[in-house]
Structures are given as C-alpha cells and as structure tokens.
C-alpha positions in Angstrom: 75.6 142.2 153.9 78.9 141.6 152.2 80.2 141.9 148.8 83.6 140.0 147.4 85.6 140.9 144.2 87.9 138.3 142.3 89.8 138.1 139.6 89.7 135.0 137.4 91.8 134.2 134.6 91.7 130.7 133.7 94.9 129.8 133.9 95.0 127.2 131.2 95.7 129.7 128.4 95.1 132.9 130.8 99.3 132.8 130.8 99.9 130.9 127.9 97.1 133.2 125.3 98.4 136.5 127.0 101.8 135.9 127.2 102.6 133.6 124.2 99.7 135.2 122.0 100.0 139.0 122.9 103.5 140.0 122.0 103.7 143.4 124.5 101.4 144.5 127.5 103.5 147.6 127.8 100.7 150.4 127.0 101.7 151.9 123.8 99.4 154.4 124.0 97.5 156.8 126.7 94.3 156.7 127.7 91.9 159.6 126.3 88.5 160.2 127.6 87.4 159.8 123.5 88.2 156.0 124.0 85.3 153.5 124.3 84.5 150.9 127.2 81.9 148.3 127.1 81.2 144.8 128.8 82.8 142.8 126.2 81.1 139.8 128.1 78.7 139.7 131.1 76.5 137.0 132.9 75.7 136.3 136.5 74.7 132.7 138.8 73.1 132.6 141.7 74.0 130.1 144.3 73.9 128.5 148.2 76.9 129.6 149.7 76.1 128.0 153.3 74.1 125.1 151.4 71.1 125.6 153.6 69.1 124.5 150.7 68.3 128.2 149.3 70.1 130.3 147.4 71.5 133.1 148.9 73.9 134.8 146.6 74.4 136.4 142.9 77.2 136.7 141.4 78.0 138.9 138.5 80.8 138.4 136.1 82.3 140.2 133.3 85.3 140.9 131.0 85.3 144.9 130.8 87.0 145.7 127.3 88.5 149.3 125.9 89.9 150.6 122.5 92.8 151.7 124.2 96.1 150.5 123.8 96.7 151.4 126.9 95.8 151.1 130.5 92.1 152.6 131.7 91.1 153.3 134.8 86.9 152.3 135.6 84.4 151.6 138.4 81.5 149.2 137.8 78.7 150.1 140.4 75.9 147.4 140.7 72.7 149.3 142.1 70.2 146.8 143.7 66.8 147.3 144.1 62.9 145.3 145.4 59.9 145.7 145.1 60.1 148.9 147.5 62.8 150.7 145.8 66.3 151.2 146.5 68.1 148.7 148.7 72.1 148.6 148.0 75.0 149.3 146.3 78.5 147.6 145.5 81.1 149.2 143.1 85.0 147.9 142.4 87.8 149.6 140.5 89.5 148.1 137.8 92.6 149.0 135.1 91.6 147.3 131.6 93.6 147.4 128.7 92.5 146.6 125.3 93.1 143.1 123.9 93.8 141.4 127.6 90.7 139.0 129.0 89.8 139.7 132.3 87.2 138.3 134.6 85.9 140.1 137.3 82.7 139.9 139.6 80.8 141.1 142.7 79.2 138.7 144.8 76.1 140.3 147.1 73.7 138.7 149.7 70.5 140.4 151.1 69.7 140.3 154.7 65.9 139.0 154.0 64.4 137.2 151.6 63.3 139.1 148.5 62.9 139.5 145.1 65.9 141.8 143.6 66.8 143.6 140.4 70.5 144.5 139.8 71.6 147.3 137.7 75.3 147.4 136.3 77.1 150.3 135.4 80.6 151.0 133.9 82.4 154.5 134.1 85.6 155.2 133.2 88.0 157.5 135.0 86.5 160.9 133.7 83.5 159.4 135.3 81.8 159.3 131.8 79.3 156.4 131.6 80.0 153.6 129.3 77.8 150.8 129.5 75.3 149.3 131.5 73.2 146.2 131.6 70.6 144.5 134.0 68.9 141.7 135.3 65.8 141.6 137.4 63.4 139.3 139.2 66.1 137.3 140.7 65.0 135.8 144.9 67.6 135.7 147.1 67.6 134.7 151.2 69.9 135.1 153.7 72.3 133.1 154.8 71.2 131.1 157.8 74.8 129.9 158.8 77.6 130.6 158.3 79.6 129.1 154.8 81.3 125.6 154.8 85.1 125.9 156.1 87.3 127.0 153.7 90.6 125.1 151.8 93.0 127.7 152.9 95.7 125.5 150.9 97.8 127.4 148.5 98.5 126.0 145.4 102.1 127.6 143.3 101.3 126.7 139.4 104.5 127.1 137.5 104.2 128.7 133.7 107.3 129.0 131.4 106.6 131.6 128.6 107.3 134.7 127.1 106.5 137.5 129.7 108.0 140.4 127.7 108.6 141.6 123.9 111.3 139.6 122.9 109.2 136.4 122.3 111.7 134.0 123.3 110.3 131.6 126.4 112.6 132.1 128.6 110.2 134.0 131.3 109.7 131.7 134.7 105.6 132.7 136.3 105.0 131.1 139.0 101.5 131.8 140.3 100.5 131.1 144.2 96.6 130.9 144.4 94.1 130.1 146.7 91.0 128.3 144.4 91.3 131.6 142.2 92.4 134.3 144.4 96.4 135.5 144.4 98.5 135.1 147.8 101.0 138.0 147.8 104.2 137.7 149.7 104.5 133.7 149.1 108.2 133.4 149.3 109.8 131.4 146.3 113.9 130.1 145.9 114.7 129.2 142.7 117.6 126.9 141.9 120.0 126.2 138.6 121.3 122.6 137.9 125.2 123.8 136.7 125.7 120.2 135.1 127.5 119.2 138.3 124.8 120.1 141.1 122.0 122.6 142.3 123.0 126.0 142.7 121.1 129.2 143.8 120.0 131.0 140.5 116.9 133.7 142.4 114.5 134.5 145.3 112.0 136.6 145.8 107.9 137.1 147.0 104.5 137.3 145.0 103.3 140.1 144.2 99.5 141.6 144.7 98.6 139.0 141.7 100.1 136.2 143.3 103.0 136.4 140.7 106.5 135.8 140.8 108.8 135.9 137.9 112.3 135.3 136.5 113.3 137.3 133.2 115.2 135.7 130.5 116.4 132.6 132.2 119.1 130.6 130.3 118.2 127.0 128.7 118.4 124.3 131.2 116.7 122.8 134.7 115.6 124.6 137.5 114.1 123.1 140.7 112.1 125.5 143.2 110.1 125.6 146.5 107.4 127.8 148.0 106.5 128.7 151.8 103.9 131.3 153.3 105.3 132.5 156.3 107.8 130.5 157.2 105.8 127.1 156.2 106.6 125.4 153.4 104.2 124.8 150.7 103.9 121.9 148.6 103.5 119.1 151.1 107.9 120.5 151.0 108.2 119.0 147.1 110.9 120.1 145.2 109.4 121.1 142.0 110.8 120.7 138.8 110.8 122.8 135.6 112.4 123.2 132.4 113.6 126.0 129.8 114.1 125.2 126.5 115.3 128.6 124.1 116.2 126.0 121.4 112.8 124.9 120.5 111.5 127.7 122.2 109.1 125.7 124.5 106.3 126.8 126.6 104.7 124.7 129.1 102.2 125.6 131.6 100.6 123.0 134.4 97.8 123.8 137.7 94.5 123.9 138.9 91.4 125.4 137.5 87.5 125.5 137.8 87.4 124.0 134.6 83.5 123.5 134.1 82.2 126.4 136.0 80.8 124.2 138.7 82.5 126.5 141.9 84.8 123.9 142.3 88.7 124.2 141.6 89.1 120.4 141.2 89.9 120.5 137.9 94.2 119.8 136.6 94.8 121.0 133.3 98.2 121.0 131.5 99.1 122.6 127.9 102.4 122.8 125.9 103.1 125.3 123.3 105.4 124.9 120.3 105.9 127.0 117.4 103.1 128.9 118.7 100.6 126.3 118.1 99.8 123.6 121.0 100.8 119.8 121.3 98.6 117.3 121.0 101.0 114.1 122.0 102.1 115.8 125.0 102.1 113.5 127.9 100.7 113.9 131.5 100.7 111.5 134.7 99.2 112.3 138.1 99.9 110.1 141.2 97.9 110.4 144.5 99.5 110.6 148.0 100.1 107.1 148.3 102.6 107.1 145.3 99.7 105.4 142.5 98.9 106.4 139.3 95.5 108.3 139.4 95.4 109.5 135.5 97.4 109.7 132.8 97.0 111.1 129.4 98.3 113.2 126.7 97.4 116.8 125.6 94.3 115.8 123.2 91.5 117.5 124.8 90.0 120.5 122.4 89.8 123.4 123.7 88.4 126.1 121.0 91.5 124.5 118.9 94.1 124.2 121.3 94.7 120.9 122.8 95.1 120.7 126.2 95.4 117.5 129.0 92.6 117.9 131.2 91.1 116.1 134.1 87.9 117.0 135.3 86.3 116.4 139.2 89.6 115.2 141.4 88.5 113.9 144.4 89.8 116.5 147.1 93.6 116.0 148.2 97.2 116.2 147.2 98.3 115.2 143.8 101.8 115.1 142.4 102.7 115.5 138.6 105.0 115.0 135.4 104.6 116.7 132.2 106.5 115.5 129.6 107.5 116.3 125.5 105.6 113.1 124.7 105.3 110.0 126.5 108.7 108.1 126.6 109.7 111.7 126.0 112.0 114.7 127.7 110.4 115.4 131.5 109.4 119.4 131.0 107.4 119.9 134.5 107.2 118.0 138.0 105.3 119.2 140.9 102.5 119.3 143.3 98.9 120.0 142.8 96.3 120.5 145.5 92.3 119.9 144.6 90.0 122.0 147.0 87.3 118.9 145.6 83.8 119.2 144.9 81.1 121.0 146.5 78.6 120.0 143.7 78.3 116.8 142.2 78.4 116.5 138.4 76.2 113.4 137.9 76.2 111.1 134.6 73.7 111.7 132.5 72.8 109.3 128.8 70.4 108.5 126.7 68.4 105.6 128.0 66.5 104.7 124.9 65.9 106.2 121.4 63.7 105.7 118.5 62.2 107.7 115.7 59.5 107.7 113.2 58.9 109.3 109.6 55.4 109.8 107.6 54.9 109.9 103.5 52.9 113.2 103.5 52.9 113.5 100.1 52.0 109.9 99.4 54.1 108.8 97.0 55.4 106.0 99.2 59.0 107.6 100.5 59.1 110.0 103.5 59.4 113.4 103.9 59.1 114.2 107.3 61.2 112.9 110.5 60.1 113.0 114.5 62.9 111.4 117.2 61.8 110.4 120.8 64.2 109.7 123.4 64.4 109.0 126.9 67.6 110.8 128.9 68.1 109.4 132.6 70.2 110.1 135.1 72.2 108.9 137.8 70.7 111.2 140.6 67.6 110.7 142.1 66.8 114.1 142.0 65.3 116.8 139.1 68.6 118.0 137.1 68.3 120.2 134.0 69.7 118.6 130.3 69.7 120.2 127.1 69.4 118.4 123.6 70.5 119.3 120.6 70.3 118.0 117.2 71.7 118.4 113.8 70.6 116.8 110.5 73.2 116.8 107.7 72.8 115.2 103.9 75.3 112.5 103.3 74.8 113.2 99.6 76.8 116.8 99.6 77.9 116.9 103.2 75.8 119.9 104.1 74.0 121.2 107.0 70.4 121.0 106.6 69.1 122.0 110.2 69.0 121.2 113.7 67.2 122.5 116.7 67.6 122.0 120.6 65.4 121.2 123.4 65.2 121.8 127.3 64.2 119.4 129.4 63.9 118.4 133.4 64.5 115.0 133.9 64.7 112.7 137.2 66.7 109.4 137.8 63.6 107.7 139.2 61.4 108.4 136.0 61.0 107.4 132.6 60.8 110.1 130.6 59.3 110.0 126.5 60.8 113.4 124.6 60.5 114.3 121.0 61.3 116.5 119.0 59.5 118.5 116.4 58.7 117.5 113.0 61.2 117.9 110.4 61.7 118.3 106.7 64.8 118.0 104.6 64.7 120.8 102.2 66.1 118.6 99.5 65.8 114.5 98.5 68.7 112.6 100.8 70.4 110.4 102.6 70.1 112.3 105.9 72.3 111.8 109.2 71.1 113.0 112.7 74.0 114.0 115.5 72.0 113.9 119.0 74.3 115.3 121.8 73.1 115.5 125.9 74.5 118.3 128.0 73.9 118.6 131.2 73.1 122.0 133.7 76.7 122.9 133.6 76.8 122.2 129.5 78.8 119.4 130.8 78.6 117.1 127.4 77.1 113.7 128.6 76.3 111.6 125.6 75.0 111.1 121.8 73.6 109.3 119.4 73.0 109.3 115.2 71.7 107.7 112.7 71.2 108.1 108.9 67.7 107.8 107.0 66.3 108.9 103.3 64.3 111.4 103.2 62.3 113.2 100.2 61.5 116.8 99.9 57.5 117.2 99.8 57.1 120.1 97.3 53.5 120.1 97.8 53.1 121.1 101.4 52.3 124.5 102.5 55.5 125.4 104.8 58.2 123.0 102.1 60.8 125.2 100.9 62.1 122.5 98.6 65.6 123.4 97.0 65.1 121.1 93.9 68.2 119.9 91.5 68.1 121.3 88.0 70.7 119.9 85.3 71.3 119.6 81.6 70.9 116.2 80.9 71.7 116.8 77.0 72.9 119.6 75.2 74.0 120.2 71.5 75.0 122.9 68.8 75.1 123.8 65.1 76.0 126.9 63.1 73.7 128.2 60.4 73.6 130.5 57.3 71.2 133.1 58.0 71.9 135.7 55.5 72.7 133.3 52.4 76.2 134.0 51.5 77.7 130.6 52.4 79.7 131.9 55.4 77.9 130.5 58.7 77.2 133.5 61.5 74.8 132.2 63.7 75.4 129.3 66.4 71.6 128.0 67.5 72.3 126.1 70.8 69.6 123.5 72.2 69.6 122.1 75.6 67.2 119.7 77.4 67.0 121.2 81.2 65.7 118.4 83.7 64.6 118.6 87.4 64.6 116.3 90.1 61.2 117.7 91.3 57.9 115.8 89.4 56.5 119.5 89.3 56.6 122.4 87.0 59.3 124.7 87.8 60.3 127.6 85.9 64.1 128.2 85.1 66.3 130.9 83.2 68.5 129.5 80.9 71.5 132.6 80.1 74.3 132.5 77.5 77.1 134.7 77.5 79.3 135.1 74.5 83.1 135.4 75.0 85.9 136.6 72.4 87.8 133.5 71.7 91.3 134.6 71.7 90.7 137.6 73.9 88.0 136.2 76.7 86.3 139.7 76.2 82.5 139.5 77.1 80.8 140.6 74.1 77.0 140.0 74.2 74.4 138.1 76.3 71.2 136.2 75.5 68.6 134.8 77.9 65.4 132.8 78.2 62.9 131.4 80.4 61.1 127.7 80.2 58.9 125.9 82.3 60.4 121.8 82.6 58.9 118.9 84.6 60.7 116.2 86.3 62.6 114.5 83.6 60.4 115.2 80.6 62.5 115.3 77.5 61.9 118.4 75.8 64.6 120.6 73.7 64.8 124.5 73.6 67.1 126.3 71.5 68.3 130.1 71.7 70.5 131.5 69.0 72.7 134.1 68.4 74.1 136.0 64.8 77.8 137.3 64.9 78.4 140.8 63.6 82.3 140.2 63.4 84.0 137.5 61.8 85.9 135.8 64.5 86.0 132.7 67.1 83.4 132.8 69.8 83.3 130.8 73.3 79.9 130.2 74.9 78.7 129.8 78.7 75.4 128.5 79.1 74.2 128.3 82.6 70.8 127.9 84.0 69.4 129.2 87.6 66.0 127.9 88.9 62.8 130.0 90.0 64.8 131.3 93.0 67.9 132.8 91.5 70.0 129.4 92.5 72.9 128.3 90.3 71.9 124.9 89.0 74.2 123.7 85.7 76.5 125.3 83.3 78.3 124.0 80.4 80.7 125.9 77.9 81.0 125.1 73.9 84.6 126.9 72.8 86.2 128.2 69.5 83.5 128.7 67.7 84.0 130.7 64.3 81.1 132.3 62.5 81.4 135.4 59.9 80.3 138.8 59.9 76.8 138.6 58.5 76.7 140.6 55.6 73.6 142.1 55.2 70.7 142.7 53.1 73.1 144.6 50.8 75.2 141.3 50.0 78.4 140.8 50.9 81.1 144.0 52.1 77.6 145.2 53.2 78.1 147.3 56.6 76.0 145.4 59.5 73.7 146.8 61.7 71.5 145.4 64.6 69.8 146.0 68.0 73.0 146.3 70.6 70.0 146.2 72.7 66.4 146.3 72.9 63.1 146.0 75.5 59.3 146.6 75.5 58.3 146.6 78.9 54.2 147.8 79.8 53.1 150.4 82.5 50.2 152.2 83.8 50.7 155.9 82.8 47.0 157.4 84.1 47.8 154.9 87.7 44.1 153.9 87.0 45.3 150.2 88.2 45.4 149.1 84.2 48.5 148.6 82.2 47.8 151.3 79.2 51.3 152.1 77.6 53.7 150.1 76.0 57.2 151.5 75.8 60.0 149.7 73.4 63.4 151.3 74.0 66.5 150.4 71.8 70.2 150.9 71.0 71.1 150.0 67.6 74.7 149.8 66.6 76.9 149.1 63.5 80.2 147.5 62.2 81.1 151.1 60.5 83.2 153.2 62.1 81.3 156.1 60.6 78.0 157.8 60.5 75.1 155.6 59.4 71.4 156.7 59.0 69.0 154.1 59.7 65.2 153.6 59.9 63.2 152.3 63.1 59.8 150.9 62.0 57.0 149.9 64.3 54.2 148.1 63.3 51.5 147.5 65.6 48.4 144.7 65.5 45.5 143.3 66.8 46.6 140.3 68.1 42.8 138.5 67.9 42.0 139.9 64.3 45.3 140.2 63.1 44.4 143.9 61.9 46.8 146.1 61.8 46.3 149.2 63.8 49.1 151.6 64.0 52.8 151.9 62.8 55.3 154.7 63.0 59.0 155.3 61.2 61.8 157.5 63.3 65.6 158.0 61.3 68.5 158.2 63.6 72.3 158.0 62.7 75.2 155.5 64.9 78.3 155.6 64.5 79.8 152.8 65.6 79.1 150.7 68.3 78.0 154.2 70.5 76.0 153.8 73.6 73.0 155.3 72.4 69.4 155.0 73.7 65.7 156.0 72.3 62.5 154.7 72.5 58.6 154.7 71.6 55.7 154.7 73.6 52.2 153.6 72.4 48.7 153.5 73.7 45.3 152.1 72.4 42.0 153.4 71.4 40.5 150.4 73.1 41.2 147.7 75.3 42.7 144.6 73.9 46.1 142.2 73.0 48.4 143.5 70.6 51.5 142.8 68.5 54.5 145.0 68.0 57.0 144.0 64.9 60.0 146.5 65.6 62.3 146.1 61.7 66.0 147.8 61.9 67.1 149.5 58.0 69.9 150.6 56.8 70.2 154.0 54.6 69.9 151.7 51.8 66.6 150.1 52.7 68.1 147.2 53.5 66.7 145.5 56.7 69.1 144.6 58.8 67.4 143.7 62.1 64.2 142.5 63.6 62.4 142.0 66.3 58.3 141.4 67.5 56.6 141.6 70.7 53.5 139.3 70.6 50.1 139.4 73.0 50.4 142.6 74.7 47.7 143.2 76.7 46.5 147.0 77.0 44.2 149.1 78.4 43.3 152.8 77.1 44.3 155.2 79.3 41.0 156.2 81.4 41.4 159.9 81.4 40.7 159.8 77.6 42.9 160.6 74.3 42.6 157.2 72.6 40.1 155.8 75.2 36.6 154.2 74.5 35.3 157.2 73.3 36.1 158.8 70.3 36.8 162.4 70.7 36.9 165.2 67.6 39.9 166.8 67.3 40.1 169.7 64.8 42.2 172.7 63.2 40.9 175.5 65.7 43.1 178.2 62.8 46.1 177.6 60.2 47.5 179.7 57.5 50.6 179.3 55.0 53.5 181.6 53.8 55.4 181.4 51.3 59.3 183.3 52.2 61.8 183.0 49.9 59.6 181.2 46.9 60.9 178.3 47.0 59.9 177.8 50.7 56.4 177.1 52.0 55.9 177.4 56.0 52.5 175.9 56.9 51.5 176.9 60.8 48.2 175.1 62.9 46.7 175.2 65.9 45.1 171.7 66.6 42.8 171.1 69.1 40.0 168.0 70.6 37.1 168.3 72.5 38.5 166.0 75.4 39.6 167.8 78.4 42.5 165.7 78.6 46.4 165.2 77.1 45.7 163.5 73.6 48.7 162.6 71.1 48.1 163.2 67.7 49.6 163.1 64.2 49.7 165.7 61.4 50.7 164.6 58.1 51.4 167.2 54.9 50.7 165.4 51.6 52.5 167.5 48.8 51.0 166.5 45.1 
C-alpha cells in the first residue's frame, strides 16, 4: 500500500486570485484554539493508475478552510475500513489560513480487491476535532503492474503580480512544476535589458513550493533561464517577460489540468488590468517544428474572468507569446511542456432532435411540452452525458423551469431520450436551451427552439400564475352630506384576467395627503372577475378634512401577487359637515371589524364580535353613542340591539367592542350607527348574513331557560338617592348573559 499527498492550485488564477485579489498573506492574527475549521470543499475519484482495466485507486480532495486570519496548523486522517472492519489509515499535515484556496488530497490503494468505506477527519493543532465526512461502498483492486512511466519534465511557469502589500505588480513568480507537484532547488538567472544590452539583475533556487521570486522589480524587460542540476530546462529557451508599474500589469502564462481529466495538457494564459481581466489579450503557440499550433485571444469565461485557454495538447514541447492585444506590446515568451493525455475526451452532439406538445385542456392551443433527442458519440464505447434543459418566456424574459437528465450512451447505437412533460406556468412564447455535457462536464453541444404554450388552469398539478389588469378605470366626487361642498371620491374600476375562469382578487386603495404624501387611510375589497367580462365595481371613500387627496389603487390576485396599480392625484374634497350642518364637528369609525368565532369550541361559530375606534375632527372631549341593532336576516325581525356612550378626543387610538350570541341558530344582520352628543348620526356601518350558532352549553341556546330574582331590596340614603341591590339567577347550569333594566315612572 502507498499513499501520495499533492498540493494543487490551479495556476490560472491560483497566483493571479491570491496575489492580485488578496491584498496581504502576512497573518494578521494568531491562531486560538476558539477558531473554527471545516472542509470548505471536499470530493473524491476513483481511477486506474496502471490502466489494467480496473480501478485501483481513490483519491480524496479538499480545500480545508479556518476563521483565522492567521496561519493554523491541522492533520486530516482518512480511516479505511471493509466489510471485516478496520483496514488502514493515512493522515497529512497541513497550515491553512483563512481566505487562501487550497487543494489537497490523499491517494490510497488496497492490496486485494474489496469493497471500502473511507472516513475523513480534520483536527487542528490542539488536536480538537473539526469536521469530518465520509464515503462508503467504493471497490477498489490492486494494482497488477506497475503505473505507466512517468513525464519527469519540468515545466518553469512565469507569473508577474503583486506578491506583497503594496499592490503594485512588480513581484516576478516563477513556478517549476512537475504536472502539479513543486521541484525545489530548480536553479533560475534572471537578466535586465539596460536599454543597451542584457545585464545580470538576480539568481537564486525554488523553494519547497517550487517558487522563486523577485521583489519590486523596476518597469522594463527581463529574460531568464532554468536548469535542475546542472541541465538546462526549457529545451535551453531564453524566456521572455515583462513589468509594467505604469499600467500596473499582471500577466500570468503555463500548464494546467484544466478539465479534471488527470492530464496536465491543458495551456492557459490570463492578463490582469485594473484589477479586472482582458478579454482582447492575444496568445500564439508554435510546435517544435516552428508552426503555428493555436492562436487566440483571452475570451474564454471563466466564472467572469476571461482567460486564453487551450484544452487537450497533444504531448510535446510548445513555445509561446502573450501579447497586450494582437498587433500589440509582447508581455510574455517561453516554453511550455504538455505531459499529453492519458484519457481521451471524445466528441459528443446531439444527433437528432424533435419534440411534441398536447392541448390537454382542449381548447385547441397547447399546454404541455415533451423533447426527444438522440446524443451520439464518437467512441465506440459506453460514455456517461448529462442533459440539461431550461425553458424561458420570450414575453418577460423569465425563467420558467428546466430540469436535467442522465444518460449512458454508445457510438454504435441509436439512442431515443425524452424528457418529462412540461407545463408553462403562464400563456407564452416559450424558448428551450438544450446543452450536452459529457463525464468530465466537458460542454459538448446544444440546441433551442421557441414554441407557444398556454397555461391549462384546469389540470390537477397547474399552478397557473394568471395576468390580472385594469382595463378601465374612472372617478367622480359626490355630495354626501348636502352642503354643496363635495367630500367623497367613489372610484370604479373594471379588473380583467387573462384566465377564462373565475378568480378572486383584492382590489386596495390607499389614500395619500396631497401636499404632504402622508398615508392617511385605507380601503379594501374583494371581487370575483372572469376572463375579460366587462363588469364595473366601485369603492368610496368620505374625507373628514378639507384638503387635496392622492389615491393608489392596486389590485393582487387570489395568491397575494401584485397584478396592476394606477394612481388618481390632487383630489380636493371638504370636510363633511355633519348631521349638525355645517361648522358641525365630524366623527366616524377610524376603524371598524366584526369578525365570528366559536366561544363553547363545539365546532359551530356562535359569537359575533364587532370591535371599533371611532375618532373626531375636535381636538376635545366628545361623547358619542354606539348603537347596535341586530336582525333576522330571513324574516327581517328584529331581534336585539344595544347602546354604549364613550367620549374621543381627537383622533386617539382607542379600541372597544361588542360581542353577541343567539337564542337560536340562524343568519343575521348587524347595523352598527355612530352619534354625536347631539344625536346627530355621524357614521354607519352593517354587517349582513351572519351565520350563528347558539352556544351548546346553553344561555341563549335552544332551550329557553328561567332566570329569576333569587332576593332584592331598596334603600333610600340621602333622600334624594335610591340604591336598588339584586341577586339574579337561571336554572341553566351554565354562564348566561343577561340584562336588567330599571324603569323610573
């Protein structure tokens, strides 16, 4: 058994994100044992490392994170375990800091074949545990040979960027790798064009990282060359780079495993100015016989930094230029090995394509979308491919939906996919986006194409989101207490939907101070439209000031949704005056509610509770009257009524309320009347076709208990002073409301 530990940064942006983007990694903290780790990221593959046709080794990966700013020490132990129990164990050590990616991972392969679970533990250095994570059922073999020979080529990518606090990108990183592992002690020379001619400017050797850099290096060219013990690297090219403090450049060229397939054939190149990347950077490659192999500028999008990338170079030695632009200032020349591929990334596309909708609703448009398609493949072998789709509507530009599908295709079959069925949650012009990724999310190919679709309200799983409007609206004021002076504004409307159904909508008004843009009051409704049915509601609303009003009217459907809104501004009405006549004080319900409830929980509603807050224009005391009068709503009868006095002052927050039960069940009306001390009325309202059960433990039930004075007596004390004292009492074994009136002849 063996285990390997690697560190992998993706270069492309693993220099040029840290260094450009991360202005210190000096620690500016210490580490405390309070301080969290976690796996920030974590994943495994397994693979055949001597290509024997099984696979015979895992590898786990992760980016260990920490709240620290500052460096942490941890060890991540991997436990392995079969069937029988326990079988092995790898661990490395690590120093994280917060805020810098890392990628490490421990490769392990059994001596027989098995089934394995792996268990993954972080601890930090006070040998706390931090996180963990697993993954099980995962057959292995042995290796029956030993691996393919190695590429022991080393490749020295060249970075120029900020490698310290003062941001300028003057900092020279050059970076000697094997495929991703650092050679130390790679020898570098470094060289300084004067103006007139070459001159030495530094030497030195890679560190443990396989880094070597020069600090603060003036603007200008430098040239430099590499050797490992004595040998010079680089197929002995000079290579060429360029620091520019003016424009404060950073460039950064080499060779990467790009896609993830094992393979570090991949040349990427990236250019950052004003801390943003270029897009019209330019890049050309040339094989060992001097031809152009690629060219390109740096336009590939990579999680929005553009980048020049060339994926899958066949195994050899390439040389490079990067330049500003194309035609442009030469920023980077060099050499750049590719260690090939050991995996073949095959072409995959979409070999055919159709789909096919259905009217379920049968009105003659669709409302329903399925999409078959046949991928292929260049390989005649089984490769895995993903599909994805995405529907959007044309008419707003929205996303409506997507899904994706996993499939195993072959080169030497046809193959007939769909997809599921799908509904538009709205009536559209729909397009679909159909993208193909291979095994290695390699994107591979697409197609789209646009179709109407309708919204079937009528089937069971639609959630249709139906388009509401006002397609007419209109106002007038009105004289509603007969003094000439107009103080109520009745606003009608016409609310259509684009649904031929009945859907139910609220319709709200808010009223606005005109020169102020104060709230002042709010009224609602609720109406039931169909499809473009012309029908007119109207809600009004009474000023009790004299002054200009603006007025919001919006509507929201049956599911809370936002549909319309228009606004009618400057609207004057005058204080209405009152029953009194005009200079009459004005008083009204600031706000009133009946709502129903079940007070005896015998599952009937047998209550009904009207609460209210009744305001006036006075700044002073007012007495008023609340009258309640209650009916049979079938015979019209009436049945019960009650008066309470109160005084307001003002427009005072004050709440009261009165609660009411039947003698029998039935419907019922309440007409709620607002006086003044005068007598005046001076507010109304009525709550019509209650329904109400009595309450089932008795005191105005179905039967009709006797209640009776059990005593009572009288005194008279001083004499002109009569104190009349009861005790009242009912045959019901229950709570029972009752009234006691003193008639005085």
């Amino acid at each position: 058994m063996y285990s390997i530990d690697s560190k992998i940064g993706k270069q492309v942006l693993a220099w040029a994100l840290v260094f450009t983007l991360v202005l210190s990694v000096i620690p500016t903290a210490i580490s405390d044992e309070s301080d969290d780790e976690w796996f920030w990221d974590i994943d495994y593959d397994v693979y055949d490392e001597d290509q024997d046709g099984a696979d015979d080794t895992i590898e786990i990966g992760y980016d260990p994170d920490t709240t620290c700013e500052c460096d942490i020490d941890i060890i991540v132990y991997i436990d392995i375990y079969d069937e029988d129990g326990y079988v092995d164990y790898i661990y490395e050590e690590y120093t994280i800091n917060n805020g810098e990616g890392d990628w490490y991972t421990q490769d392990w392969t059994p001596d027989y074949n098995g089934t394995f679970d792996f268990y993954v533990e972080m601890y930090d250095e006070w040998n706390n545990l931090e996180d963990n994570w697993s993954v099980t059922d995962v057959e292995l073999s042995p290796m029956t040979g030993s691996p393919p020979a190695s590429d022991d080529t080393i490749n020295v990518d060249n970075y120029v960027g900020a490698d310290d606090e003062d941001e300028v990108n003057n900092d020279i990183v050059l970076f000697a790798h094997n495929e991703d592992d650092g050679i130390e002690e790679v020898e570098i020379s470094v060289e300084y064009f004067n103006g007139l001619t070459w001159a030495y400017y530094a030497n030195g050797t890679t560190n443990d990282d396989g880094e070597y850099i020069v600090k603060n290096a003036s603007s200008g060219e430098y040239r430099w060359t590499a050797s490992d013990n004595g040998t010079d690297l680089e197929e002995e090219t000079v290579s060429y780079t360029e620091v520019d403090t003016v424009n404060n450049l950073s460039h950064q060229m080499g060779v990467e495993d790009w896609d993830y397939a094992g393979d570090y054939d991949d040349f990427y190149g990236v250019i950052f100015e004003d801390d943003d990347t270029k897009d019209d950077g330019y890049v050309e490659v040339y094989d060992e016989a001097g031809e152009l192999y690629d060219s390109g500028n740096t336009d590939h999008d990579y999680y929005g930094y553009d980048i020049y990338l060339l994926d899958d170079v066949e195994k050899g030695n390439y040389t490079f230029n990067l330049y500003y632009e194309e035609d442009g200032e030469l920023l980077q020349s060099g050499w750049l090995h590719s260690f090939g591929s050991t995996s073949t990334n095959y072409e995959e596309w979409f070999e055919d394509w159709e789909y096919e909708t259905e009217d379920t609703n049968g009105d003659g448009v669709a409302n329903s979308i399925i999409t078959i398609y046949d991928p292929n493949t260049e390989c005649n072998c089984t490769i895995d491919i993903e599909v994805d789709f995405s529907a959007y509507n044309n008419d707003t530009g929205d996303y409506d939906g997507g899904d994706y599908y996993n499939h195993e295709i072959n080169g030497t079959e046809v193959d007939s996919f769909e997809t599921d069925e799908w509904s538009p949650s709205k009536n559209g012009n729909y397009t679909f986006e159909f993208s193909l990724y291979d095994e290695d999310w390699n994107y591979e190919d697409h197609f789209n194409f646009t179709v109407y679709l309708e919204c079937d309200e009528d089937s069971n799983d639609s959630d249709c989101d139906n388009d509401e409007w006002f397609e007419d609206w209109d106002y007038e004021t009105e004289d509603n207490d007969e003094d000439n002076l107009d103080d109520t504004i009745a606003i009608s409307y016409n609310p259509d939907t684009d649904c031929d159904c009945e859907i139910e909508v609220e319709v709200d008004i808010s009223v606005y101070e005109n020169s102020t843009g104060d709230w002042v009051d709010s009224e609602y409704d609720y109406h039931i439209i169909n499809g473009t049915e012309e029908e007119y509601f109207e809600q009004a609303w009474t000023s009790h000031n004299s002054s200009s009003y603006d007025f919001e009217v919006y509507m929201y459907d049956d599911e809370w949704n936002n549909e319309d809104s228009f606004w009618i501004y400057n609207v004057y009405l005058y204080q209405t005056s009152g029953a009194g006549g005009p200079g009459d004080e004005d008083e009204w319900f600031d706000w009133i509610d009946a709502y129903t409830y079940d007070d005896d929980d015998d599952g009937y509603d047998d209550t009904a509770d009207i609460g209210y807050d009744p305001d006036t224009t006075c700044d002073c005391d007012i007495n008023i009257t609340l009258v309640i009068d209650v009916y049979d709503n079938e015979t019209g009868y009436w049945i019960n009524g009650t008066e309470e006095d109160y005084t307001i002052y003002s427009d005072d927050d004050d709440y009261w309320s009165q609660d009411w039960s039947p003698e029998y069940n039935g419907t019922f009306d309440f007409y709620v009347e607002l006086y003044d001390e005068d007598g005046n009325l001076e507010d109304e309202e009525e709550y019509l076709n209650i329904s109400l059960h009595t309450r089932s433990s008795g005191g105005g039930g179905d039967e009709d208990y006797d209640e009776y004075f059990y005593s009572w007596d009288y005194d008279v004390y001083p004499s002109d002073k009569i104190t009349i004292g009861y005790d009242p009492d009912t045959e019901c074994d229950c709570e029972m409301e009752i009234y006691v009136y003193v008639d005085v002849y």
